[in-house]
C-alpha positions as CSV (number, residue, x, y, z in Angstrom):
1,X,-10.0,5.8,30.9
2,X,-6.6,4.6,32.7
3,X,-8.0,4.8,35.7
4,X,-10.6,2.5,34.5
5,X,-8.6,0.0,33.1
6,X,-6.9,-0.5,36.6
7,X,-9.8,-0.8,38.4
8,X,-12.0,-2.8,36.0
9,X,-12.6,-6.8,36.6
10,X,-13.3,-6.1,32.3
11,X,-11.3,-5.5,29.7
12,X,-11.6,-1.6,28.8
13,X,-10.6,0.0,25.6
14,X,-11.1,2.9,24.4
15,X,-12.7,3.9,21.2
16,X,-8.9,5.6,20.1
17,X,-7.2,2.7,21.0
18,X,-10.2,0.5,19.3
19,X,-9.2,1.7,16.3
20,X,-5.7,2.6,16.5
21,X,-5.5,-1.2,16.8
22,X,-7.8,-2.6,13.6
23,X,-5.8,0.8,11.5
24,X,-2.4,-1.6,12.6
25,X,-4.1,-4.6,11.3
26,X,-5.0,-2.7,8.0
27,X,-2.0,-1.0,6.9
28,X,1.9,0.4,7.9
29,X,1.3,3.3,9.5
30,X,-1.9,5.7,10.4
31,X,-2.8,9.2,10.7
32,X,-5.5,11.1,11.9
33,X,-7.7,13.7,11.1
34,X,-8.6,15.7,13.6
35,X,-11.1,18.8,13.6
36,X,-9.6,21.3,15.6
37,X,-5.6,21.9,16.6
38,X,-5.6,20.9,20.2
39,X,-6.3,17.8,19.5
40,X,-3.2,17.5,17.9
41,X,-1.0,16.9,21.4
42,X,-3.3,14.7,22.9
43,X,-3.3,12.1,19.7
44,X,1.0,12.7,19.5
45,X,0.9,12.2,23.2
46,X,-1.4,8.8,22.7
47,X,0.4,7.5,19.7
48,X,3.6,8.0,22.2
49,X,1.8,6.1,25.1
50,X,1.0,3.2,23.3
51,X,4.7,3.3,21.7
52,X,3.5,3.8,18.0
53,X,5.5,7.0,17.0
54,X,7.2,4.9,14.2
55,X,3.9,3.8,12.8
56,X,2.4,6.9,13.8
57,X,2.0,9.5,10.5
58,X,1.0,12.5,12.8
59,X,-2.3,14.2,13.3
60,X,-3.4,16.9,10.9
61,X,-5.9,19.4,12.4
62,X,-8.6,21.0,10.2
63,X,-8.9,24.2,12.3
64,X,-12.8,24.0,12.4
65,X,-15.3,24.3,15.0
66,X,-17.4,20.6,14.6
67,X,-20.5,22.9,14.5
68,X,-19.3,24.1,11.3
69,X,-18.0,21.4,9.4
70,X,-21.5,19.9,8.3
71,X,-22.6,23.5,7.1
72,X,-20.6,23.8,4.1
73,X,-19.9,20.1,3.0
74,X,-18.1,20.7,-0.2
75,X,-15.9,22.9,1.8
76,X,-15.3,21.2,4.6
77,X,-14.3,17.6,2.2
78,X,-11.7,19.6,0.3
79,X,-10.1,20.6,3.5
80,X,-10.3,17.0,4.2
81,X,-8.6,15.9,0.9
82,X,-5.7,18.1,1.7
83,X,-5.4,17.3,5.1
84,X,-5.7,13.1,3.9
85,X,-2.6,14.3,1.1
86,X,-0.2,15.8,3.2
87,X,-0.6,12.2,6.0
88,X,-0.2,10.0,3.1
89,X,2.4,12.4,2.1
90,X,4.0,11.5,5.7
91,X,3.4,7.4,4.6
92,X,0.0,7.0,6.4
93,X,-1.9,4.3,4.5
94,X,-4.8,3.9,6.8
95,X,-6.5,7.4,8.0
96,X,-8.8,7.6,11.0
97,X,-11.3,10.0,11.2
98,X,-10.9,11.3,14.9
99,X,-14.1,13.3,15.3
100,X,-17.6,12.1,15.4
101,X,-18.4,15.8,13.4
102,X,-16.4,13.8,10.4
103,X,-18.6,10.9,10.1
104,X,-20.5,12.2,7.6
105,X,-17.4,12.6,5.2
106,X,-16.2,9.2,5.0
107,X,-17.8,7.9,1.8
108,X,-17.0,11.3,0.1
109,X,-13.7,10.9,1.1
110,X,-12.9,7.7,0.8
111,X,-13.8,8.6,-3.5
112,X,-11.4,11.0,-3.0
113,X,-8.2,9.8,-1.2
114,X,-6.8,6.2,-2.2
115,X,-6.4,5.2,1.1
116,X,-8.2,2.7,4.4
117,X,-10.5,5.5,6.0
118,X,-11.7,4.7,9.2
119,X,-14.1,6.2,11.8
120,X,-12.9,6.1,15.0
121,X,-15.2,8.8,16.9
122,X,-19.0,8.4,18.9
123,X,-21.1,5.5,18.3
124,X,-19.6,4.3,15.2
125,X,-16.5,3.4,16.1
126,X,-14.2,1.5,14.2
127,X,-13.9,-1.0,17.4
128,X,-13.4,-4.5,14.8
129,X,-15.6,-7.0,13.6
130,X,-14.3,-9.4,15.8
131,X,-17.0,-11.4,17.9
132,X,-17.4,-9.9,21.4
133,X,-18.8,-11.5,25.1
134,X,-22.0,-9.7,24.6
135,X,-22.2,-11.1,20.7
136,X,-22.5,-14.4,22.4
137,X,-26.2,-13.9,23.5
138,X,-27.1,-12.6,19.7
139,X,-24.7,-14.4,16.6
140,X,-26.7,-12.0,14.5
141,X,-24.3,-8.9,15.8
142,X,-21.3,-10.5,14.4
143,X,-23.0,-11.1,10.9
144,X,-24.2,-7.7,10.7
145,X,-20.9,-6.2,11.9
146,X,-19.0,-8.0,9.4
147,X,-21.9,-6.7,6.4
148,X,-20.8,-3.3,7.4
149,X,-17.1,-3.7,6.0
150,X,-17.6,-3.2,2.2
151,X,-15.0,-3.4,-0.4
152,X,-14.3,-0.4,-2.6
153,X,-11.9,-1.1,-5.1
154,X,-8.6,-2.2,-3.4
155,X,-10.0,-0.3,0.0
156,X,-11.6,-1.5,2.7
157,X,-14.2,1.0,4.8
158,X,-15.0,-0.8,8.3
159,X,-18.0,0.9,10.0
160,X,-19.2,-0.8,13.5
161,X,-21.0,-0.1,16.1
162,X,-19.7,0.4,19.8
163,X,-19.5,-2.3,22.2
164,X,-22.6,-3.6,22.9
165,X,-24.6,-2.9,26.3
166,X,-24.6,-6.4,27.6
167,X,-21.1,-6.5,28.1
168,X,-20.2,-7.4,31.7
């Protein structure tokens, strides 16, 4: 991805730092839930990168093969809630969900854990619903972006779609 950025006449960002960004906008400080433990380093070493560590909460791996999290759902969501207790434990107030093997979980979750939850993994990124180039060529993107963010309670669940394909 950074060698990308350098060689790029386009502006490249990642679906991490996508979301990373928006979880800034939405709250204090972020965690992230991650499905297996050596993804741990690489989201310290990000958050580190992009100078975050005092806004950062930390990573909390479930220790779970993303094959087997959709096979016991109940399971795997109460893992989840105790993973989402001990970041807001740590003062995270907007929690990304840094697997696409999680995507499934965020409605559940969201019942479950008073916080932002955000997807931030695969083709439902949390990337914004911010108008981009390629929107320009079809208004209706923007409008359907935006009807994806939905209200619950005092939270706010963003769900968008990746950049679109016409983006040059």
């Amino acid at each position: 991805l950074y060698a990308l950025k350098e060689i790029s006449p386009v502006p490249v960002i990642g679906i991490a730092e996508a979301s990373i960004s928006l979880a800034l906008l939405l709250g204090g400080k972020f965690g992230i839930l991650a499905a297996m433990k050596r993804a741990i380093s690489l989201m310290d070493s990000m958050a580190q990168t992009y100078g975050l560590n005092d806004r950062y909460a930390g990573s909390v791996a479930l220790d779970m093969r993303v094959l087997n999290l959709a096979k016991d759902h109940q399971g795997t969501l109460a893992i989840l809630e105790k993973a989402s207790t001990d970041l807001v434990a740590r003062g995270a107030d907007v929690l990304l969900l840094g697997c696409a093997g999680l995507t499934g979980f965020s409605r559940d979750l969201t019942q479950r854990v008073p916080v932002t939850i955000m997807l931030c993994s695969g083709g439902r990124s949390s990337a914004g619903s911010a108008r981009t180039p390629g929107d320009a060529k079809n208004p209706g993107v923007a409008k359907k972006l935006l009807s994806r963010a939905s209200s619950s309670g005092d939270r706010l669940r963003i769900l968008t779609t990746a950049t679109p394909r016409n983006w040059r």
